[in-house]
N, C-alpha and C positions, 0 to 999 in steps of 0.2 A: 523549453529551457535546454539547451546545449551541455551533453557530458560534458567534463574535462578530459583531457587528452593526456593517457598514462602514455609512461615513457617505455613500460615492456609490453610483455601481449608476446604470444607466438606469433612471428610472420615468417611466411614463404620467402617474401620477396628480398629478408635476410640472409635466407641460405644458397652456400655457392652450390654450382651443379655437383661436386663431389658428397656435400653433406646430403642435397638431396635423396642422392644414385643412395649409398648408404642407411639415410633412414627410413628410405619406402621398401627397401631388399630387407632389412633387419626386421619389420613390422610385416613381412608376409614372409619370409623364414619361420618370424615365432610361428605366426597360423598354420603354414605347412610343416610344423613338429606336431599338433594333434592327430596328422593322418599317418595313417599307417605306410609303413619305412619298410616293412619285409611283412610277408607272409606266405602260409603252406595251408595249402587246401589235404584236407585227408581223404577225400576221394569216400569209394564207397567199400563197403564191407557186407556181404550177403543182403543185398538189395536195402540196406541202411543209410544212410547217407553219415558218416560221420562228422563232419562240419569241415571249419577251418581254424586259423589262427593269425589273427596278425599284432605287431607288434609298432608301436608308434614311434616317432622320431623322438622321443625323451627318452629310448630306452639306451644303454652306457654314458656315452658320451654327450647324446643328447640333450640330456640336464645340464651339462657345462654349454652345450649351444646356446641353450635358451637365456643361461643366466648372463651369458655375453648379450646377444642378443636385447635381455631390455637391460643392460647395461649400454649399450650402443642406442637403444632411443631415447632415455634418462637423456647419456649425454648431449646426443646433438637433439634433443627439444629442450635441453636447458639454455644452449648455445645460442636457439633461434630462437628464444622466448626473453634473450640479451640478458640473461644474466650474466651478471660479472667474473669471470672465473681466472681466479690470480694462480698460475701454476708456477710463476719464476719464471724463469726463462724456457722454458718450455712452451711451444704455439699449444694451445687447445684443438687446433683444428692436428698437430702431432697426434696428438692422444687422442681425437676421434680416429685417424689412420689406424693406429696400434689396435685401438681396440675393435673395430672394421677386419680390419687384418686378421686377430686371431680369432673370431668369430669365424670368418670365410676358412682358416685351416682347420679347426676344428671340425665343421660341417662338411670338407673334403674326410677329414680323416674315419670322419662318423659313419658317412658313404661307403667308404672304402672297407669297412669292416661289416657293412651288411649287404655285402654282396652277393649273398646266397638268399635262393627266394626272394627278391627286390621286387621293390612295388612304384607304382608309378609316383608316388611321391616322394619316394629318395629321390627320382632323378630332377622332382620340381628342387629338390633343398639343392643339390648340385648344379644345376643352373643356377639359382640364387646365389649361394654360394662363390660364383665366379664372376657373378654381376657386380657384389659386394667386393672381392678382390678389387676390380675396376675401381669402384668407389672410392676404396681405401689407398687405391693409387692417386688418383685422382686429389682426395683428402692430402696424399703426402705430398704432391706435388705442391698443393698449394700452401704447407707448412712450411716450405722452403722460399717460397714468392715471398709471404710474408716476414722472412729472415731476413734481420740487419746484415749486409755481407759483411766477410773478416775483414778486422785492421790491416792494415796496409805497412 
């Protein structure tokens, strides 16, 4: 016996390449705020070995990254899973950019303030980061395609 055939369901094949670029950088952004953003080794002390320290990508601003972040797959897996989302006159695919957007300057500005002792995974959130800008350009370009032009 044959399912019936719902009208939503996540698909791929729904989303443009900006929402793509977007929610696959946001969804390995979150993963790379678990690893460690900075750290200092304390070296030895009279043949002791003192340990280290490191500190992970949620630590200041990193909790606003992240809360952007699954704010930003929330959104575009509500988008590609065709929910209906009435904003007025505002594109959805806008407000994926926006929020794209300040995701990617957050996680610049995150970077930029633990630039002392830096580990090799701020510089993964920094990539990302700049991928996601991409994205979120890409996202605004196509809020714009989608606009009615002005009256004439």
């Amino acid at each position: 016996m044959a399912q019936p055939q719902r009208p939503g369901g996540f698909d791929m094949a729904r989303m443009t390449t900006g929402s793509k670029v977007v929610l696959v950088t946001a969804i390995l952004l979150f993963i790379d705020l678990f690893f460690p953003w900075q750290g200092v080794d304390f070296g030895e002390f009279l043949g002791t070995d003192l340990g280290s320290a490191n500190v992970s990508g949620f630590d200041g601003l990193g909790v606003l990254v992240a809360i952007l972040c699954i704010a930003v797959i929330v959104w575009e897996g509500m988008l590609a899973a065709g929910v209906n989302i009435n904003m007025g006159t505002t594109s959805p695919a806008l407000i994926g950019a926006g929020l794209a957007g300040a995701t990617a300057l957050f996680t610049i500005i995150s970077f930029l303030t633990k630039l002392e002792a830096i580990k090799w995974a701020a510089f993964v959130g920094l990539v990302l980061a700049l991928v996601m800008a991409y994205g979120a350009y890409l996202r605004f370009q196509e809020s714009q395609a989608g606009a009615r032009p002005p009256a004439a």
